[in-house]
DRENDO-1510 file (C-alpha; in Angstrom, 1 decimal, always signed):
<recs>
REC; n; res; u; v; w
REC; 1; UNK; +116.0; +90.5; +106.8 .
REC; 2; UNK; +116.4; +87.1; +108.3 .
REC; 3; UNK; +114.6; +83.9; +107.8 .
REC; 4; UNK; +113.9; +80.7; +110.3 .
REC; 5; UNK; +115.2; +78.0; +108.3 .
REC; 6; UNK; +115.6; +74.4; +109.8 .
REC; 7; UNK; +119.3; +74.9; +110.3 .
REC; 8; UNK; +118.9; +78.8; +111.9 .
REC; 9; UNK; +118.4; +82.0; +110.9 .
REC; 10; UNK; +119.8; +83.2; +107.1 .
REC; 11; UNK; +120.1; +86.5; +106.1 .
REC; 12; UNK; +117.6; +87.2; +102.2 .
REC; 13; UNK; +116.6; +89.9; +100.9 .
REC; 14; UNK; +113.0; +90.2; +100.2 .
REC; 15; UNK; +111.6; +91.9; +97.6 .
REC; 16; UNK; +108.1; +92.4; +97.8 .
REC; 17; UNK; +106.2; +94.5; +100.8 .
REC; 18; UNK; +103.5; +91.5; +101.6 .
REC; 19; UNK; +106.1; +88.7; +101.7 .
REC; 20; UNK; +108.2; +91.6; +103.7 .
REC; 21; UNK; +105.1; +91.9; +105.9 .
REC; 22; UNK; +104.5; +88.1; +106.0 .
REC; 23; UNK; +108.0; +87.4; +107.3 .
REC; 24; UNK; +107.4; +90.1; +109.9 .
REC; 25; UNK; +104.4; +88.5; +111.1 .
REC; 26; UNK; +106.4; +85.2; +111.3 .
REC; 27; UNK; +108.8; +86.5; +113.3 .
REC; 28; UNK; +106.7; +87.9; +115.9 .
REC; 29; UNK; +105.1; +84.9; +116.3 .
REC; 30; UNK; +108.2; +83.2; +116.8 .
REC; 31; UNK; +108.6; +85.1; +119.0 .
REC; 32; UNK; +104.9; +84.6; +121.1 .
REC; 33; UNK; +105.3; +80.9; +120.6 .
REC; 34; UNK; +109.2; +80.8; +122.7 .
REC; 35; UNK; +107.3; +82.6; +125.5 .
REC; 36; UNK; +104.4; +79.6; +125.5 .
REC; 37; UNK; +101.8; +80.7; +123.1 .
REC; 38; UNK; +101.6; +76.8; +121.1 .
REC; 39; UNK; +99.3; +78.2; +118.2 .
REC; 40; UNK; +101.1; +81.3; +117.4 .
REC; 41; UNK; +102.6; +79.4; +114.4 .
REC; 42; UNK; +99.2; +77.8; +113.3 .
REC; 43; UNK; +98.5; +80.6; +110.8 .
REC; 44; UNK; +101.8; +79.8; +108.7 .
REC; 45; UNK; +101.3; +77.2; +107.8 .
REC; 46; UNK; +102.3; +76.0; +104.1 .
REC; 47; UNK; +103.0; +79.9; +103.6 .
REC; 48; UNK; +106.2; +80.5; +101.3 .
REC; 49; UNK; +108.2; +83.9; +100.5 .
REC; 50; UNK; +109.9; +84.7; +97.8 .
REC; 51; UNK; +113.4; +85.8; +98.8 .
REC; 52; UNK; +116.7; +86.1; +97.3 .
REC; 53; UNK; +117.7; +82.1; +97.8 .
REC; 54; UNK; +114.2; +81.5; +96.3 .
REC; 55; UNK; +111.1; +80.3; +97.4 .
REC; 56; UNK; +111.0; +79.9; +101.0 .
REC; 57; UNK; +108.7; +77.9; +102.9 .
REC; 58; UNK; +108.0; +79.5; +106.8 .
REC; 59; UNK; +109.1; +77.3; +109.2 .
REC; 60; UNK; +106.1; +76.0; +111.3 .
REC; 61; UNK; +107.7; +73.0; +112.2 .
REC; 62; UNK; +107.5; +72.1; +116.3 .
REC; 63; UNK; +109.8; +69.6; +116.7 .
REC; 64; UNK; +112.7; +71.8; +114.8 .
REC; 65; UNK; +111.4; +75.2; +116.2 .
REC; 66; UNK; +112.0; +73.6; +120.0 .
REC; 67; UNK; +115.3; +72.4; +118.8 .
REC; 68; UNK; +116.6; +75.4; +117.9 .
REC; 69; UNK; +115.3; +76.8; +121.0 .
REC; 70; UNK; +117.2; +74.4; +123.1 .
REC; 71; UNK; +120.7; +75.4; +121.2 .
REC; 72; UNK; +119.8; +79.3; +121.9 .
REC; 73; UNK; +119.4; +79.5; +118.1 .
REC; 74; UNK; +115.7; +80.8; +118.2 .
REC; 75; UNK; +115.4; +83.2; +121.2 .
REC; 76; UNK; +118.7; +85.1; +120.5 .
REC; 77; UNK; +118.3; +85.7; +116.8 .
REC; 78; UNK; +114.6; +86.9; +117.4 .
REC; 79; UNK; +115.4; +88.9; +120.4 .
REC; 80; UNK; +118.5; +90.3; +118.4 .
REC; 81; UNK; +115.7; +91.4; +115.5 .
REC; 82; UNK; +113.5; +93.4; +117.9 .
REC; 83; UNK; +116.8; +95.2; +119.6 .
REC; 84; UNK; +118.4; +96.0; +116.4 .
REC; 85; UNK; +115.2; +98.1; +115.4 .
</recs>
């Protein structure tokens, strides 16, 4: 799987099914809040993961979000995610 971090995506492996879940959910609303929908993200807020580099904190951050969407960083990973399935 791949995680949003605040310099792009990283490949982790999750171990358990919720945080597996958890990250899916966050990902999907990456993906609602690239096409306009602001609160998508509000949900994740201060929600972690534990994941092969650790604990991981979900990135719910606008200000880095929208800059990773401005370098293509955001939109082409995600979109890459959905494809790939």
């Amino acid at each position: 799987m791949h995680v949003l971090l605040r310099d792009g995506w990283h490949p982790v492996r999750v171990y358990s099914r919720r945080d597996r879940v958890l990250l899916g959910r966050h990902t999907n609303a990456l993906r609602r809040y690239g096409d306009g929908e602001r609160h998508a993200l509000d949900a994740f807020r201060g929600k972690t993961i534990m994941t092969s580099s650790g604990r991981v904190e979900l990135l719910t951050d606008r200000r880095t979000i929208t800059a990773l969407e401005r370098k293509g960083e955001l939109r082409g990973q995600v979109d890459r995610l959905y494809l790939a399935r």
